[in-house]
C-alpha positions as CSV (number, residue, x, y, z in Angstrom):
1,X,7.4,183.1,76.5
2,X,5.5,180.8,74.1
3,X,1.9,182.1,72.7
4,X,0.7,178.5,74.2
5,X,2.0,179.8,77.3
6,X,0.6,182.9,77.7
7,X,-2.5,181.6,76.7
8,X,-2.2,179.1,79.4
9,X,-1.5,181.8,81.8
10,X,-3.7,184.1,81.0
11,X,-6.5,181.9,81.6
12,X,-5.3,181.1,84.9
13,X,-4.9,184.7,85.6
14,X,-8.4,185.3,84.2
15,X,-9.6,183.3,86.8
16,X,-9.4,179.5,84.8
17,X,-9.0,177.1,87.8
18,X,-8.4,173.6,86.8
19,X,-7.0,171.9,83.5
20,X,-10.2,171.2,81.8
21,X,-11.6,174.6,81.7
22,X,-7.9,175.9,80.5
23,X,-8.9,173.5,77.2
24,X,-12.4,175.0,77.1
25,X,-10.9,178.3,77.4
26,X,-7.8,178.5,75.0
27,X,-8.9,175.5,72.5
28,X,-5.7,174.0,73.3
29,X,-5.7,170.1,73.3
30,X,-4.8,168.3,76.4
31,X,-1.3,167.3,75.5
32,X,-0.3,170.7,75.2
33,X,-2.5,172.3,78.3
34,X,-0.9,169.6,80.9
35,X,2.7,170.5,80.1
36,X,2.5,174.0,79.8
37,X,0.6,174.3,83.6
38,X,3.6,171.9,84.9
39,X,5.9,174.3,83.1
40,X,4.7,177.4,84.3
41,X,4.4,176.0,88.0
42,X,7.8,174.6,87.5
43,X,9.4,178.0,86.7
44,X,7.1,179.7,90.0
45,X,4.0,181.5,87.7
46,X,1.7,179.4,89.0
47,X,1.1,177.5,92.5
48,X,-1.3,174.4,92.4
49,X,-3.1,172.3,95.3
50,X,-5.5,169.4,94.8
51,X,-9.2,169.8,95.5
52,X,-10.0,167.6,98.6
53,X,-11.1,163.7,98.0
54,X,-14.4,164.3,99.9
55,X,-15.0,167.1,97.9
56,X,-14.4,165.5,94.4
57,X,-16.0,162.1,95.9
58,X,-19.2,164.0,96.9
59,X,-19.4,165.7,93.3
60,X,-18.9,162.1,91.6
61,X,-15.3,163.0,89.8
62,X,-12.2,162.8,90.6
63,X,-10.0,165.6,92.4
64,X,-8.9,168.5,90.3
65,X,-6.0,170.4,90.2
66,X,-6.3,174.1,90.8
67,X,-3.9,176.7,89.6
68,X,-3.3,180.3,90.5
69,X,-1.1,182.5,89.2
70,X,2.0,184.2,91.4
71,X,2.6,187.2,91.1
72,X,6.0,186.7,89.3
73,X,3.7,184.8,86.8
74,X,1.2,188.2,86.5
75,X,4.2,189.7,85.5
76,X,5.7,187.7,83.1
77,X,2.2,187.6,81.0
78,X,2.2,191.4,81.5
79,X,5.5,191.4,80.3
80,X,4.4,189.2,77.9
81,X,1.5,190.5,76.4
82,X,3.4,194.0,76.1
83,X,6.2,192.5,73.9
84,X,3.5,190.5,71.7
85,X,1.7,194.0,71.2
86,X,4.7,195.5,70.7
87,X,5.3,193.1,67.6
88,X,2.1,194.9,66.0
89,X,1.9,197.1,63.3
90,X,1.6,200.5,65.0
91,X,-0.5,202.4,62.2
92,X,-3.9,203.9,61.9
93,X,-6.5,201.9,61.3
94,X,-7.9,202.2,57.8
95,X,-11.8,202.6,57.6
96,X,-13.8,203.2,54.3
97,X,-16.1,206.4,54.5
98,X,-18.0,208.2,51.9
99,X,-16.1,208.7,48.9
């Protein structure tokens, strides 16, 4: 998996709800946010509804979009994140004391 789609996943599994706040939260642009939620849903990490009219209406926007993660998607970022980690240097860190 992609880092633009973990990142994109773990928002939404860190409780990210709806497109614009994915942006906020990864500093992703839009054109690469949008695709990678429709990919993600796509391939069943994800579920989305729409937020109802009268709801978005009485808040003056338009509907959102809300995402949730599947459990199939919590594991894939675990799974993920582990081989990411996995891809770090596993040393001590170094740290300057008194010489």
């Amino acid at each position: 998996m992609s880092p633009t789609l973990v990142a994109v996943l773990h928002a939404v599994a860190d409780g990210v709800a709806y497109g614009f706040d994915v942006i906020d939260r990864t500093g992703l642009p839009s054109g690469t946010v949008y695709p990678a939620l429709s990919r993600l849903e796509r391939d069943g990490y994800l579920r989305s509804s729409w937020e109802a009219e009268a709801d978005a209406f009485a808040a003056g926007r338009p509907a959102r979009r809300y995402y949730r993660t599947t459990a199939p998607g919590l594991r894939a970022l675990r799974d993920a994140v582990t081989a990411y980690q996995a891809l770090l240097p596993n040393r001590p860190l170094r740290t300057r004391g008194p010489a």
